[in-house]
N, C-alpha and C positions, 0 to 999 in steps of 0.2 A: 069123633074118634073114640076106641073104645079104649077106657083104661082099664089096668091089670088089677083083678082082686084079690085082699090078699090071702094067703094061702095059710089054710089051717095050721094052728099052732103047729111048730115041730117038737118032738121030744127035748126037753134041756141039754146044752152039750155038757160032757162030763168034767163035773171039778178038775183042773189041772191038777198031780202030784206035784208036792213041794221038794223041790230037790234042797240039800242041806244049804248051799251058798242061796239059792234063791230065799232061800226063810229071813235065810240072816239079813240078806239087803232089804227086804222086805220090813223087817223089824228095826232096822238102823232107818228107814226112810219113814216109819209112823213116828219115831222118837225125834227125826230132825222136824219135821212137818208139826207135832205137839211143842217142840221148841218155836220155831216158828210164828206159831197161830196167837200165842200170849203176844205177840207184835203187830201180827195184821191178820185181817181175816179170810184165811185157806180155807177153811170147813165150821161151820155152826160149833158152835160152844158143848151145845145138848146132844152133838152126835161125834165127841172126840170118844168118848168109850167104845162107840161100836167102830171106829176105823177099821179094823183088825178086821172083825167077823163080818162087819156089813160092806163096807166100801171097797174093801182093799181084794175083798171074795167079789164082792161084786164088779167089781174090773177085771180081774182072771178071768170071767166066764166068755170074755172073748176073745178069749184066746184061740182059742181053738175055732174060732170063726172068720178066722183072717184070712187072705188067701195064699195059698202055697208061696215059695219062693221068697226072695226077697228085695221085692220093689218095696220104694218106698211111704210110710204111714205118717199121715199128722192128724194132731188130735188138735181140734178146735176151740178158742175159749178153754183153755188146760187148766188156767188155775192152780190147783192143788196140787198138779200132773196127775188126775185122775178120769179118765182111765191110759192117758199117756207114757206117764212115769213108770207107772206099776206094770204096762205091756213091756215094758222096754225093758226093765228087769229082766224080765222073761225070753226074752227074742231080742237077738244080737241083729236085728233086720233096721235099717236106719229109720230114726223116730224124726218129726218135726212135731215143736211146740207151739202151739200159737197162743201169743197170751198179749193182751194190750196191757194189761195194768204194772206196773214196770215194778213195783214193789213182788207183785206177784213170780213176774219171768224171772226177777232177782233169787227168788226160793227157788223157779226150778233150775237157775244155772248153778246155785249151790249146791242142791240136790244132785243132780249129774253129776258134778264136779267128785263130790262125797262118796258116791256112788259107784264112780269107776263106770262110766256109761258112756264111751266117747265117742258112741254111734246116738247120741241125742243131740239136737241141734234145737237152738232155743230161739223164739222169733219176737223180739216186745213191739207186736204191733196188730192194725188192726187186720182182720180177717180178709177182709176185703181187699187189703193192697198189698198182702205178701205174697211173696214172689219164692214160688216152691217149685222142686223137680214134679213130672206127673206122678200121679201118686197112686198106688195101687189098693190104697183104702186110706180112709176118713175116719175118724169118730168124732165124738161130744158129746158129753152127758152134761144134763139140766144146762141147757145154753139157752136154746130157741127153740120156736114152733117149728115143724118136721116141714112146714113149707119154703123158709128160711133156711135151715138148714140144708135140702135141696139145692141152692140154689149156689152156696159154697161148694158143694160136694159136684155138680155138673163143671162146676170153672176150672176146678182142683182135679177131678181123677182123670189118671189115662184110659184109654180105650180097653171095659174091661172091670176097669176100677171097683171097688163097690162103698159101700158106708155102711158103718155100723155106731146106730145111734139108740140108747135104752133110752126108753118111756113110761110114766107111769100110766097110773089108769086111767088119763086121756089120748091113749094110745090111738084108740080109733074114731074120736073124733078128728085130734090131727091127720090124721091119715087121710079119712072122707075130707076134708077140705083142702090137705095137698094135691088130691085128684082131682081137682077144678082144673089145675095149670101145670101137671107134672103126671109125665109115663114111667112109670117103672115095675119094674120087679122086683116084687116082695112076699119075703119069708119072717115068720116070728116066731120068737125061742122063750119062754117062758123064762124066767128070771129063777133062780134057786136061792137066792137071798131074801127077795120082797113077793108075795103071793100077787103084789096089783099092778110088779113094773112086769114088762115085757122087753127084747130084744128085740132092735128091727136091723134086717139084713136086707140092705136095697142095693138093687142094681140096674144097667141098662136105664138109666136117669137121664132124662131130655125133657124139656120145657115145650107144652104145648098150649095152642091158641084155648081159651075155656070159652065152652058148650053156652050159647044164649041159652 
C-alpha cells in the first residue's frame, strides 16, 4: 500500500494578534499555573521564565490551524492545559481536556473556573477510555511517539477530523516509523518559537496492515 509523504514544509502560520482581554487571560493563567507549579509539577522549574515567550506563543501558533467552524477540540495528556487551555482562551469553540493525573486536571478545573472558560470541560482520565463527542481535531504536545498518538486521534476524530501534534527534531524519524502502520495526510509548519520543533497537521488517519 502506498503511504503519503510528507509534504514540504509550509510557510509558518502567522502569530495571532493579541486582543486586550485575550492578554489579560493569558497573563492571569501563567501567574495561576506559576502559583500552582511550587505545589506540583505543570512545567520544569528551568522553563517557568520562558512560559510567556516560549510556551504560551508556542501554543497560539495553532491557532490558526484548526479547522473552520466549531466542532468540537480535545487536547490529550493536557497537563499544564498546554496547548489546550491557551486555545481555548482564544476560541469560544468547545475544549475537552484529557488529563489522568488528578492533581493535574484539579489545576485545569481551577484554571477554567478562573478563567471564565465554560466551554472547557475537564476529563481526569485515562486517554484510552474517555468517552468524548467526535471531535473535529486533537492535539498533544510532548506526550507520545506520532505512532501512538495516531492511534488516539483515529478513535477520537469524526469523519474529517484532523490532529495537530508539535515535534521536535525527531520529527521525521517518528513519522518514517508511523508509516509502517498508518495512512495519512500530512502537512508541516515550521515552529516560530524553537528553529528544531515542527508542526504536524495530519489528516485522513486509518491503520493499515505493515509492508513484510
Amino acid at each position: 500500500m502506498k503511504h503519503p509523504h510528507p509534504t514540504p514544509e509550509s510557510p509558518s502560520p502567522a502569530a495571532p494578534s493579541l486582543p486586550p482581554e485575550l492578554a489579560a487571560r493569558l497573563a492571569a493563567y501563567v501567574e495561576l499555573l506559576l502559583r500552582w507549579n511550587g505545589r506540583i509539577n505543570l512545567v520544569g522549574r528551568a522553563t517557568e521564565a520562558q512560559l510567556r515567550e516560549r510556551h504560551v506563543q508556542d501554543c497560539l501558533q495553532l491557532l490558526p490551524l484548526l479547522p473552520r467552524g466549531d466542532g468540537p477540540v480535545a487536547d490529550l495528556g493536557s497537563g499544564a492545559g498546554l496547548p489546550g487551555l491557551v486555545l481555548a482562551m482564544a476560541s469560544p469553540r468547545p475544549m475537552h481536556l484529557v488529563e489522568s493525573d488528578r492533581r493535574k486536571a484539579a489545576f485545569l478545573t481551577e484554571a477554567a473556573a478562573r478563567l471564565v472558560l465554560p466551554h472547557v470541560r475537564v476529563h481526569p482520565t485515562r486517554i484510552e477510555t474517555v468517552k468524548l463527542p467526535p471531535l473535529a481535531a486533537v492535539t498533544a504536545r510532548a506526550l507520545a511517539p506520532l505512532d501512538a498518538l495516531l492511534a488516539h486521534a483515529a478513535r477520537l476524530l469524526a469523519p474529517g477530523g484532523i490532529a495537530l501534534f508539535p515535534k521536535g527534531r525527531g520529527a521525521a524519524e517518528e513519522i518514517s516509523a508511523a508509516q509502517r502502520t498508518w495512512s495519512f495526510t500530512l502537512s508541516r509548519h515550521p515552529s516560530q518559537t524553537d528553529p528544531d520543533a515542527t508542526l504536524l497537521h495530519l489528516s485522513d488517519i486509518r491503520h493499515v496492515q505493515p509492508q513484510a
